[in-house]
FIKOLRO-120791 format. One record per residue: x, y, z of N, C-alpha, C in turn. Coordinates in pm, whole numbers, padded with zeros to 5 digits, always signed. Example, Ala and Ser with C-alpha at 12.3 -4.5 7.8 and 13.67 -1.06 7.14 Angstrom:
+01319-00569+00780+01230-00450+00780+01320-00330+00780;+01285-00225+00708+01367-00106+00714+01290+00003+00787;
% end
This chain:
+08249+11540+09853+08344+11444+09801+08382+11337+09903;+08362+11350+10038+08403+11235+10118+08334+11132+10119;+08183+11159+10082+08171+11013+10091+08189+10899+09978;+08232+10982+09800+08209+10925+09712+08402+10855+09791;+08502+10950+09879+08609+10898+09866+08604+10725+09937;+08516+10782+10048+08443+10626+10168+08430+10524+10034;+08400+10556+10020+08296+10421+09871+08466+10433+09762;+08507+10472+09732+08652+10451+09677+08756+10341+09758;+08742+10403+09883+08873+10335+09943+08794+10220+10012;+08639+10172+10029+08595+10090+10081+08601+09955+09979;+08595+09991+09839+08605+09932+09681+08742+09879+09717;+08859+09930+09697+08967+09885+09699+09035+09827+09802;+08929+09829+09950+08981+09746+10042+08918+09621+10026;+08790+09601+10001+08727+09494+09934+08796+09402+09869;+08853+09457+09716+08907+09426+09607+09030+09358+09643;+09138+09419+09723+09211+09369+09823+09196+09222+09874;+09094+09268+09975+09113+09150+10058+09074+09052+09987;+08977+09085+09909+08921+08915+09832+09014+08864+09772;+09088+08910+09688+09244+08890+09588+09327+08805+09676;+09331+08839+09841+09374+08747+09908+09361+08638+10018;+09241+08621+09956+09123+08500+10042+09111+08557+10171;+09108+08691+10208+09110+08675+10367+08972+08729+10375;+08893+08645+10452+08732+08680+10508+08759+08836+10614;+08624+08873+10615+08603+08996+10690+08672+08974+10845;+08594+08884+10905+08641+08835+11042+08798+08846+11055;+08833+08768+10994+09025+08709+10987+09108+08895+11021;+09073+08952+10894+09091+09023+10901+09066+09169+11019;+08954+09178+11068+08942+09274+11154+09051+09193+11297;+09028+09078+11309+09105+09004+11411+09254+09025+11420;+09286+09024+11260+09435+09096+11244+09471+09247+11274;+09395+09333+11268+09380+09449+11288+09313+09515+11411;+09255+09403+11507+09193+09440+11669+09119+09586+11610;+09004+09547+11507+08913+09664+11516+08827+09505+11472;+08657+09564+11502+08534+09469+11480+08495+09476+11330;+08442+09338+11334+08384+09283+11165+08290+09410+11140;+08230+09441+11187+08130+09514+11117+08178+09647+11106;+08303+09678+11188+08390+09817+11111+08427+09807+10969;+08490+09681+10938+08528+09656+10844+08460+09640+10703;+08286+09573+10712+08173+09553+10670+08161+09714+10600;+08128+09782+10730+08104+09944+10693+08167+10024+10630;+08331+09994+10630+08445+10053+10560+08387+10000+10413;+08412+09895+10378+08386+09853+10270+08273+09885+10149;+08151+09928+10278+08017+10006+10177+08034+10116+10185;+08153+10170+10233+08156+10358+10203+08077+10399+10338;+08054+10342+10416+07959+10409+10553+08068+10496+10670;+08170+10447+10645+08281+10525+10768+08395+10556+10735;+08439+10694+10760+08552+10778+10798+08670+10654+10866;+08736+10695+10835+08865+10637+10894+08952+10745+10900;+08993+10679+11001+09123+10771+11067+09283+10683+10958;+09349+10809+10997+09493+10758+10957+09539+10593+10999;+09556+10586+11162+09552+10466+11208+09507+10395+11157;+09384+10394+11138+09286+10296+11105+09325+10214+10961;+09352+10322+10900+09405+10350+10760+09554+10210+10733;+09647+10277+10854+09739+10158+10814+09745+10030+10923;+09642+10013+10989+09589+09899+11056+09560+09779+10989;+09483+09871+10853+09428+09787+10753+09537+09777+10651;+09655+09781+10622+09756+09807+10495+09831+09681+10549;+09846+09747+10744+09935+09626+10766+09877+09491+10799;+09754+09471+10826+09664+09331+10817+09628+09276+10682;+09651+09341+10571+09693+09287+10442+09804+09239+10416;+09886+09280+10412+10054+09344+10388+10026+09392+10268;+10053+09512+10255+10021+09621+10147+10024+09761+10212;+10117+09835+10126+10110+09985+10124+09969+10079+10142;+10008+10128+10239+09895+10247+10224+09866+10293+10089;+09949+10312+10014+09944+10392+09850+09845+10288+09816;+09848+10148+09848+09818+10028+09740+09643+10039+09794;+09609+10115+09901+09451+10151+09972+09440+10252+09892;+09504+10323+09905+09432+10496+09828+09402+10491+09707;+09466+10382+09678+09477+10412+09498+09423+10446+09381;+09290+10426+09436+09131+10449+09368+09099+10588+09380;+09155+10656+09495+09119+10801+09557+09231+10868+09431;+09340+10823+09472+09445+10897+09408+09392+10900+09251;+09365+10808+09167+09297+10837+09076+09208+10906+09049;+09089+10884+09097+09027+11050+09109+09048+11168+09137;+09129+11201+09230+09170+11322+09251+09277+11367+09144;+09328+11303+09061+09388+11316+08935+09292+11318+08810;+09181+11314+08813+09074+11316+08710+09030+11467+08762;+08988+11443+08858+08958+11599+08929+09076+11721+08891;+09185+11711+08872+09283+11795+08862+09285+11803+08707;+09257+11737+08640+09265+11766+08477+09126+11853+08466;
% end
């Protein structure tokens, strides 16, 4: 299940950022992690840490909940 969660929360960071014009670059720059972390997050290729997690919530401005949210849905499909 982790990597279908990678590809969940990589979808909704995507979905995110585009909603708010911010390019890959801008963004990792806001968050002092590299473009191609961010690239990789996005295709489901990498684990993230917690940190990492609200590095990226707060270089949006958006809730951690408002990242998971795709996960949290599934794991509520999973529970029915």
């Amino acid at each position: 299940m982790t990597d279908e969660y990678n590809i969940l929360f990589g979808r909704r960071l995507a979905e995110i950022r585009k909603e708010k014009g911010v390019a890959q670059d801008k963004l990792a720059l806001k968050c002092d992690i590299a473009r191609s972390f961010v690239g990789e997050v996005e295709r489901g290729k990498r684990n993230l840490s917690l940190r990492n997690i609200c590095k990226l919530a707060i270089g949006l401005e958006v809730t951690t909940a408002e990242l998971l949210s795709l996960i949290d849905e599934e794991i509520s499909k999973e529970k029915s």
